[in-house]
N, C-alpha and C positions, 0 to 999 in steps of 0.2 A: 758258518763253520767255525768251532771255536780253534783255531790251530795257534792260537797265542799260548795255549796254554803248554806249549810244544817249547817254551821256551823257559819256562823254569825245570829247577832241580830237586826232587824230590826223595829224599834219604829213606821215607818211612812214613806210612799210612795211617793218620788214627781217624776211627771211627766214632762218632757219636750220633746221635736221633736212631732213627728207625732201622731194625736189620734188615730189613726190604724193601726198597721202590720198586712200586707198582704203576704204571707205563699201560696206559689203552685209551680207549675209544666208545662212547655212547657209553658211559658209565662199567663197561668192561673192561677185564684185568685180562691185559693181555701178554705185557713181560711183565712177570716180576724179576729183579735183580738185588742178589744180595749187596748190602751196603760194602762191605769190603772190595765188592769189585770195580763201583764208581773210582773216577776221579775225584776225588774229595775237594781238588781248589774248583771244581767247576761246578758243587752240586745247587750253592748261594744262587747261580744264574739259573739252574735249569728249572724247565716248569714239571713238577712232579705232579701229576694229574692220570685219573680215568676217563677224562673228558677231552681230550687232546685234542686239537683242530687240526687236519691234516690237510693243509691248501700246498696247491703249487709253489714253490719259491720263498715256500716259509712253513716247510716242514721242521715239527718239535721233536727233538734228538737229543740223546743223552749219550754222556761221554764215559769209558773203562778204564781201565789203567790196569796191565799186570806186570810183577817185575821180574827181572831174569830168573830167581830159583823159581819161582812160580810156575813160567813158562817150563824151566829144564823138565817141570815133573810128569809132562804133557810131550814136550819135542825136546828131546835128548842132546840134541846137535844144534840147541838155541845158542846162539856166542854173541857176545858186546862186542860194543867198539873200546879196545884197550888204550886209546887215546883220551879216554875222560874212565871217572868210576865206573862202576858196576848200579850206584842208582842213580847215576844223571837217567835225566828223561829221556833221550834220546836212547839210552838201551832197554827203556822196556817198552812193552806193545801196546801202545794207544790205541784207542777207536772210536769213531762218535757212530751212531746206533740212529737212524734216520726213519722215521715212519713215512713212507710213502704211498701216493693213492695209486691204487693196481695199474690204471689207465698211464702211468707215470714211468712205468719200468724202464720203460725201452731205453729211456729219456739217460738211463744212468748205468754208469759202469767204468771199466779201467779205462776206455780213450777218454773220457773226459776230460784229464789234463795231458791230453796228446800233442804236446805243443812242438811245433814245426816237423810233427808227425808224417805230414804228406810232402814237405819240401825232404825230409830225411827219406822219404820213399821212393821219392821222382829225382833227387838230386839237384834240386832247385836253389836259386838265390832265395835266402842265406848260408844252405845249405849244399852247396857242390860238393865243397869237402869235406863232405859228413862222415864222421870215426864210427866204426862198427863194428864189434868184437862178441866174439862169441864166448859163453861165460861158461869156463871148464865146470864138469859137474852136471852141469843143467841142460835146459834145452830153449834157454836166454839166448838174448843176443842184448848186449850194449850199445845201443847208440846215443851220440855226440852230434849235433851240428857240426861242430869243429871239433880237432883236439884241443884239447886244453877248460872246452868250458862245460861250466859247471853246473849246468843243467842237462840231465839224461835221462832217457826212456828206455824200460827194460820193456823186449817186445821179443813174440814166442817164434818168431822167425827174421832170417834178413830180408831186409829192404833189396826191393829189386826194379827197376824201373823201367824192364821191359815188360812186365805182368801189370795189370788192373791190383790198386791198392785196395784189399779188403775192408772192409767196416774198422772204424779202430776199435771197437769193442773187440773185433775179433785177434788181433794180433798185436794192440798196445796189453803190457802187464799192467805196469807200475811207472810212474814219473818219480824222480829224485831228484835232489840237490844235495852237492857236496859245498860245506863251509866250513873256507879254512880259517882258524883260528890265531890269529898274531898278534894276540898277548893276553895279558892273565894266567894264571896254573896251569891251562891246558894249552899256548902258546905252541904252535905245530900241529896240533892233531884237527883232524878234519872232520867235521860232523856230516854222515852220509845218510840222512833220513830219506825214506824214501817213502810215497803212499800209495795205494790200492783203493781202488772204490770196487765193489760187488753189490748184487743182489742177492740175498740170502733169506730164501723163505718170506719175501717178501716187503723184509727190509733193505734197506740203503747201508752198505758195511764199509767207513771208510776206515781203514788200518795204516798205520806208521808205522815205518822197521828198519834197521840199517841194513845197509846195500849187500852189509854181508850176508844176510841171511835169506839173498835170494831164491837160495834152493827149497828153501824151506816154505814156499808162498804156496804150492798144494796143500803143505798141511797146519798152515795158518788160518786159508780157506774153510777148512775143517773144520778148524777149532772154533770159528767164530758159528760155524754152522752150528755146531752142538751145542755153545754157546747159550744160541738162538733156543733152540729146540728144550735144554736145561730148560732157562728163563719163563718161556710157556707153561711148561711142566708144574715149577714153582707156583703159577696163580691158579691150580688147580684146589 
């Protein structure tokens, strides 16, 4: 997973080579994607091919990049985090684009990074004191091992630990991390990335986004579906 690239700052996208990568399998074109919508510092690494090898544990994926006006023209109620610009990378919607083998599905989705997932469910060491809030707007719940730290899982219900704990695919959303910032220009503000894994039409969807735009993760799901569905279309 390339999530280094989650660390730089990108002002402005220039395009050069081809206006299409073309993305498949046994010599078929199966995404195409216009150049503008890659990640341009990641496209040197990626293997642009028809011939793609799709194994377990080393599946070939290609990464997007869209920035906020972009987004607003799609989801109206897209918002940054006003503690850094409007094109740091962390406001706009990364995704890496994962070819997976059918037999592989099951394998993947949001609990995947469900971390102390079932100790936040059962109330377990390290997790007794685990914070739990329910997120106005939505139909979230926040949880925290503890208060104060800074890794959290957005999950579609609370935690109860008189009930059998469901699949985490079924009630982990999204994991996050908030990092606070104490020094340089942006000194106090907190970066709140958060990410999502999905299957969508048979790809591997993982998306980045700050925590504030959780309400918004049905119709980010969305987006990445038609996404999907566009990209098909295009290698027709």
């Amino acid at each position: 997973m390339k999530i280094s690239a989650l660390l730089t700052i990108i002002a402005s996208i220039g395009v050069s080579g081809p206006a299409m990568y073309d993305f498949g399998t046994g010599g078929t074109k199966v995404l195409c994607v216009p150049a503008q919508e890659m990640d341009q510092s990641l496209i040197p690494f990626t293997t642009v091919s028809t011939h793609l090898q799709v194994v377990a544990g080393k599946e070939p994926d290609f990464a997007v990049l869209y920035n906020a006006p972009y987004m607003r023209k799609f989801i109206h109620a897209y918002a940054v985090n006003t503690g850094f610009p409007e094109a740091y990378l962390g406001n706009q919607l990364w995704a890496e684009i994962d070819f997976i083998r059918p037999q592989d599905k099951n394998r993947y989705g949001p609990g995947m990074r469900g971390w102390f997932a079932d100790e936040i469910w059962h109330g377990r060491s390290p997790c007794e004191r685990a914070f739990v809030q329910h997120i106005a707007g939505t139909g979230y719940f926040r949880a925290q091992c503890g208060w104060g730290d800074e890794n959290v899982l957005l999950l579609n219900r609370a935690p109860n630990a008189h009930s059998p704990m469901p699949d985490l695919n079924a009630f982990v959303v999204a994991s996050c991390r908030r990092n606070h910032i104490n020094f340089g220009p942006y000194e106090g503000a907190v970066d709140r990335t958060c990410q999502r894994s999905l299957i969508a039409d048979g790809f591997l969807v993982t998306y980045h986004f700050q925590e504030q735009n959780t309400a918004l993760i049905p119709q980010f799901d969305g987006f990445f579906g038609s996404k999907i569905a566009e990209w098909r279309r295009s290698c027709r």
